[in-house]
C-alpha positions as CSV (number, residue, x, y, z in Angstrom):
1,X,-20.5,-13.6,-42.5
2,X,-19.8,-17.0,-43.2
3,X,-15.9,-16.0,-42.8
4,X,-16.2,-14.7,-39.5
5,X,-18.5,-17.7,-38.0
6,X,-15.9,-20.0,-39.0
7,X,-13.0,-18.0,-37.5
8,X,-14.6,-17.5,-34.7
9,X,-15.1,-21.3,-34.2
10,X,-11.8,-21.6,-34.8
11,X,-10.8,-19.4,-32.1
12,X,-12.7,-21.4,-29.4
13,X,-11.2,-24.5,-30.7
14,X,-7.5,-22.8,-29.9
15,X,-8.5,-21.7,-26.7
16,X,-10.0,-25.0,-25.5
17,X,-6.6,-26.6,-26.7
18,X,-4.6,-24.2,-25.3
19,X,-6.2,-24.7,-22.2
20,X,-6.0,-28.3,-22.3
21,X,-2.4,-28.8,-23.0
22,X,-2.2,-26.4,-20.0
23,X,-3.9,-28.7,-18.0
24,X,-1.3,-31.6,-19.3
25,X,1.6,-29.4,-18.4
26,X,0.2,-29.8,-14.7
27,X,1.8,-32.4,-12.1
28,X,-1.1,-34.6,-11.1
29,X,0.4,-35.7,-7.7
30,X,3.8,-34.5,-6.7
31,X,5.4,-38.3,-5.9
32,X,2.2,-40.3,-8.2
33,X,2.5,-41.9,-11.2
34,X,1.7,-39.1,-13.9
35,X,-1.8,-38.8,-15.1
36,X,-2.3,-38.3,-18.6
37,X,-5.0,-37.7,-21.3
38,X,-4.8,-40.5,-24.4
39,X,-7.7,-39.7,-26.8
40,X,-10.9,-39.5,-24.1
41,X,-9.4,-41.7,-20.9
42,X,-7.4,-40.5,-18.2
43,X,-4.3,-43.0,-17.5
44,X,-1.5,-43.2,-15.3
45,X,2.3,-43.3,-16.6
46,X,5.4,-44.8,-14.7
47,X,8.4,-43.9,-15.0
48,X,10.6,-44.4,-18.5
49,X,13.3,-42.1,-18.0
50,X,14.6,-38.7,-16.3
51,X,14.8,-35.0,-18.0
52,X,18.6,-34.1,-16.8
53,X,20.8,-31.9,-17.9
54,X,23.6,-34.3,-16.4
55,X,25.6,-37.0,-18.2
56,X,23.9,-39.6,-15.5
57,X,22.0,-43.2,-16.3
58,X,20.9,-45.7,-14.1
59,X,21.3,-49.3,-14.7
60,X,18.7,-52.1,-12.9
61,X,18.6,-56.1,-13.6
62,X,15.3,-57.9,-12.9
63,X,15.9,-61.0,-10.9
64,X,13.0,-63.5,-11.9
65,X,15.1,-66.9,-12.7
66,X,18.5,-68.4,-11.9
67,X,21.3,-66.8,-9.7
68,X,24.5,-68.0,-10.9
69,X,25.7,-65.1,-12.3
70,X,24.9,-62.5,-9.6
71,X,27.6,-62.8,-7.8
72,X,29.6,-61.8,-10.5
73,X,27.4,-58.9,-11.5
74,X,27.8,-57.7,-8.4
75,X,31.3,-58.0,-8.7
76,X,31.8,-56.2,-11.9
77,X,29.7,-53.0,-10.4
78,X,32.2,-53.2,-7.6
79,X,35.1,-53.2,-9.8
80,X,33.8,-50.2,-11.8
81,X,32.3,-48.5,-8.7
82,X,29.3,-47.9,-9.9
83,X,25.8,-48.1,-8.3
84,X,22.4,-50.4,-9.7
85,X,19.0,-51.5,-8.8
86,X,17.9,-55.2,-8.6
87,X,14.6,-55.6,-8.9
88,X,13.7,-58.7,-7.0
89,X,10.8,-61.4,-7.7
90,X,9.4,-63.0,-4.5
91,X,10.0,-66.4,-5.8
92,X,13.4,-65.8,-6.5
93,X,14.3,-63.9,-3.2
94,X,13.0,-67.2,-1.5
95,X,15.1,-69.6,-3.8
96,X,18.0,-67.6,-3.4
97,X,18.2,-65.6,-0.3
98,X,21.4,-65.5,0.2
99,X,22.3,-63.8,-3.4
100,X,19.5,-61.5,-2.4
101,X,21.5,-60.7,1.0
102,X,25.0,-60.3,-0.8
103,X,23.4,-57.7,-3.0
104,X,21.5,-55.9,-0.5
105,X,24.8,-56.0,1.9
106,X,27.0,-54.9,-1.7
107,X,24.8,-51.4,-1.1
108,X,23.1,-52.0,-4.4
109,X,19.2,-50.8,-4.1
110,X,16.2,-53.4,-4.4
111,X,13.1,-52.8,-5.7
112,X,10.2,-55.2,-6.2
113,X,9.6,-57.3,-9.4
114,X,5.9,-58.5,-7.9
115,X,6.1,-62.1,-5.5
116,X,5.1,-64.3,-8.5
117,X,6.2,-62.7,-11.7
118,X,2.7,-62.5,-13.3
119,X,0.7,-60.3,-16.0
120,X,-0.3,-58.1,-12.8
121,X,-2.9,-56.5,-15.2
122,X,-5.2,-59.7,-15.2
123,X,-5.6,-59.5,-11.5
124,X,-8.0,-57.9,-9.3
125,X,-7.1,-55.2,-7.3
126,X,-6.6,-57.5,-4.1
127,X,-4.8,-59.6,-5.9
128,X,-2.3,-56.6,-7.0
129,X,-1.7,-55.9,-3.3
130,X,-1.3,-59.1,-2.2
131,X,1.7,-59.9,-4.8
132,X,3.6,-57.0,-4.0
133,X,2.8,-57.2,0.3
134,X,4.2,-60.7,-0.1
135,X,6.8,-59.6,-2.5
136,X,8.1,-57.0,0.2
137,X,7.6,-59.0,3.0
138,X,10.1,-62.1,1.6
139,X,12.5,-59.1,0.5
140,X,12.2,-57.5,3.8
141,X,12.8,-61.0,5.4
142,X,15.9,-61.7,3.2
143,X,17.9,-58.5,3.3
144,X,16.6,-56.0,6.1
145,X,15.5,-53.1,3.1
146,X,11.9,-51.9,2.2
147,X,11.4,-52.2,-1.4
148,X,10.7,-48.5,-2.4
149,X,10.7,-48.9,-6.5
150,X,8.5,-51.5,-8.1
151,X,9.0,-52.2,-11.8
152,X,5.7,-54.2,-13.3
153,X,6.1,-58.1,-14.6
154,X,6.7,-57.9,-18.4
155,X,6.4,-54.0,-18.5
156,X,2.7,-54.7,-18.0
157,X,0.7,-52.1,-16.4
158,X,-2.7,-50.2,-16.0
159,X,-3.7,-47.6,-13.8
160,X,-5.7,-49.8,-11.3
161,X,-1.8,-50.8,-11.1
162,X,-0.2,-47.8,-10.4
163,X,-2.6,-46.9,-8.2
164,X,-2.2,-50.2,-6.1
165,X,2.0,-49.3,-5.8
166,X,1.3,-46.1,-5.1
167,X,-1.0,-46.6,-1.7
168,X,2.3,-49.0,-0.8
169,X,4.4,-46.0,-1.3
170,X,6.2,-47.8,-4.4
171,X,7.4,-45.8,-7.5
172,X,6.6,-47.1,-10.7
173,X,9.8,-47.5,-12.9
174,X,9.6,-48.6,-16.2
175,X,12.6,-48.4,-18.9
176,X,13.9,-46.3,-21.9
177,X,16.7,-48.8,-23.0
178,X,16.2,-52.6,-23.2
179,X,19.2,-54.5,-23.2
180,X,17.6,-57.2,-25.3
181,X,19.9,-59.7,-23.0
182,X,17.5,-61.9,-22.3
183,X,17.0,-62.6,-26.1
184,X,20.8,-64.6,-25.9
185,X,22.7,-62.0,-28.2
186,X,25.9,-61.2,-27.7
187,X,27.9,-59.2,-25.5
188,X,28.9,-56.9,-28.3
189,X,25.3,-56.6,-29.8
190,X,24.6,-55.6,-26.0
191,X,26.9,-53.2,-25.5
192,X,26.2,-51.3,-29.1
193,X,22.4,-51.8,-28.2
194,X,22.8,-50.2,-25.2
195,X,25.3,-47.4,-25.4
196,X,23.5,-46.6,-28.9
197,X,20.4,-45.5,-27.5
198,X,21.3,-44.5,-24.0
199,X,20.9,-40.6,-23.3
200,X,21.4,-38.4,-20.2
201,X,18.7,-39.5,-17.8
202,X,18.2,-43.2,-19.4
203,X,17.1,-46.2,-17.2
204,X,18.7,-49.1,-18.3
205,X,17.3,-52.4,-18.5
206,X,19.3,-55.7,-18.0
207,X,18.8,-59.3,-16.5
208,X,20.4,-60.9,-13.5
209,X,21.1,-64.5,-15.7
210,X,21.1,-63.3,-19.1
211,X,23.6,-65.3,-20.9
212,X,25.7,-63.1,-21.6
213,X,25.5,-60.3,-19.4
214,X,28.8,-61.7,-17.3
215,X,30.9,-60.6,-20.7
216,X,28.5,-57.4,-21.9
217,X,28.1,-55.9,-18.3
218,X,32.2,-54.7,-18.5
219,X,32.1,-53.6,-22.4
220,X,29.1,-51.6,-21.3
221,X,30.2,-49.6,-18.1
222,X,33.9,-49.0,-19.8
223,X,32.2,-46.9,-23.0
224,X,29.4,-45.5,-21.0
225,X,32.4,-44.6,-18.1
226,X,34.7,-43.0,-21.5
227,X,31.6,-41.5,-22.9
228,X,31.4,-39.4,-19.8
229,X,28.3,-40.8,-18.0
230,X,27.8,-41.4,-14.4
231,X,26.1,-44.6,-14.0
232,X,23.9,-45.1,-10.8
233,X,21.0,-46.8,-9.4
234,X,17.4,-45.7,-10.3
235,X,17.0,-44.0,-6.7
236,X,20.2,-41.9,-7.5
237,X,18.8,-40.7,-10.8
238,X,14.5,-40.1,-10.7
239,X,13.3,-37.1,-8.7
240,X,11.9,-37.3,-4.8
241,X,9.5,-34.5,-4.8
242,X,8.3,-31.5,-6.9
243,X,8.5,-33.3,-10.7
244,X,6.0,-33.9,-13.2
245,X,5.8,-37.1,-15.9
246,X,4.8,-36.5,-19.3
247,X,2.8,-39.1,-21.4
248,X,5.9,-40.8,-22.7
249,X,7.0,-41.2,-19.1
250,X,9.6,-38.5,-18.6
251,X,10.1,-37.5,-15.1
252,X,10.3,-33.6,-15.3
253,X,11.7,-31.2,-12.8
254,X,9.6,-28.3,-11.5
């Protein structure tokens, strides 16, 4: 007797998390951050990477400080015809304008980086709007484009968040490679960083005025280019519509 109560307990407990991960497998919001069960709370996941069967990565720089060496990131995509996303901090789109309008006008995509580069987490809900209104508003200003990607200060994020660059029509992009750039390593130790851990679908993140990204940026899109990848902006490679995110940020086709 004692046998068949405890199998029959353990029966319901398959069922309910059989029916839970079913639940998990369900898109919460076809263009929303995914939401997520972690132990008892319900959060919200941006995007880390893309599920593809193609040989395709994406490759952004945040722009927070200094501008001297976009120009000549620029120049480099150009040279290797290949597409990026800038993600752009308010502050630095008002210093700089022009460098903002050169890679707006180079066809590159730009997203927001918030207006004043802080831990957006810490802030109140209206304070989460305001940075990235602003933060559009001074990009809009500079170079003509609506911000329609928004990558959080610091990788810093929470659902009251996610929720905030959702209502302004803003996808959440996070990363799946870091760079490590802005740590002053080498070009080399870039390029092996990167092209080590980069995998179809990968988001790729780099640094407008990294030291040096000017000598990395080349070494990087000549082995990605020979490995076979196509590398493009974040638009080019995350899905529009009808895709799901999994809890360790996957964007999933369905």
């Amino acid at each position: 007797m004692k046998f068949l109560v405890l199998k029959k307990h353990t029966l319901i407990f398959a069922a309910l998390v059989i029916a839970l991960c079913t639940m998990l497998s369900l898109p919460f919001g076809e263009n929303s951050a995914a939401s997520v069960f972690f132990g008892d709370n319900l959060r919200k996941v941006p995007i880390y990477s893309v599920q593809t069967d193609e040989k395709k990565v994406a490759i952004s720089f945040d722009a927070a400080w200094g501008a001297d060496k976009t120009e000549g990131i620029i120049n480099i995509l150009k040279e290797y015809k290949v597409s990026a996303t800038f993600f752009l901090v308010g502050f630095w789109v008002e210093d700089y304008p022009e460098e903002a309008k050169k890679v707006a006008e180079s066809g590159f995509e730009i997203g927001t980086h918030s207006n004043t580069h802080p831990d957006m987490t810490k802030l109140s809900k209206q304070d989460m709007t305001l940075e990235l209104n602003t933060s559009i508003e001074k990009i809009q200003k500079a170079t003509g484009k609506t911000p329609t990607l928004f990558r959080a200060p610091f990788g810093s994020y929470n659902n009251t968040l996610l929720s905030v660059a959702e209502n302004l029509n803003l996808v959440s992009i996070q990363w799946d490679v870091d760079s490590l750039d802005w740590k002053g390593i080498s070009a080399k130790e870039i390029c092996d960083r990167i092209t080590s851990k980069v995998k179809n679908g990968s988001i790729i993140l780099c640094h407008n005025n990294s030291k040096n990204i000017l000598n990395a940026l080349p070494l990087v899109l000549e082995r990605l280019l020979q490995q076979g990848y196509t590398v493009c902006s974040v638009g080019e490679l995350i899905y529009k519509d009808n895709y799901q995110i999994d809890r360790a940020g996957v964007q999933k086709k369905i």
